[in-house]
N, C-alpha and C positions, 0 to 999 in steps of 0.2 A: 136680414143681413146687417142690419144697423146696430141691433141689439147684440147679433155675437160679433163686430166687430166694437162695440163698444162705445157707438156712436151714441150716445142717450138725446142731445139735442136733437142726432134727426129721425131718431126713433118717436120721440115727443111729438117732431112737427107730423111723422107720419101717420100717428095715433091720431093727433088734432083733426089732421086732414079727414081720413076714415070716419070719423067722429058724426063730422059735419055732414057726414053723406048717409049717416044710419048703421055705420058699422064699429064695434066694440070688440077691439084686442085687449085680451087676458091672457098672462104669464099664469102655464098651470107648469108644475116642476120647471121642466128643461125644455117643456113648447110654450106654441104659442097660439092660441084659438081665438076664433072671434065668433061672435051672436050680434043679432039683428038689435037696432036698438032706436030710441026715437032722437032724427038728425038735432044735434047741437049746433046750433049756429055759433060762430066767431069761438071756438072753444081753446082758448090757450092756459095750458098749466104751467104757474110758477116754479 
């Protein structure tokens, strides 16, 4: 919802968040899928 409303900062922190837990959101076309991934501590993108 962040992403089609166009919210990019809290789409970012939602990402970060997911991140930290072992989860990887990927923009494929017009979705949006996620795969298992190794948790990223403290991970914030500029």
């Amino acid at each position: 919802m962040a992403r089609r409303n166009k919210d990019y900062s809290m789409s970012d922190n939602i990402r970060n968040q997911l991140a930290e837990h072992g989860i990887a959101l990927m923009d494929v076309g017009t979705d949006t899928i996620w795969k298992p991934c190794l948790p990223i501590k403290n991970c914030h993108v500029s």
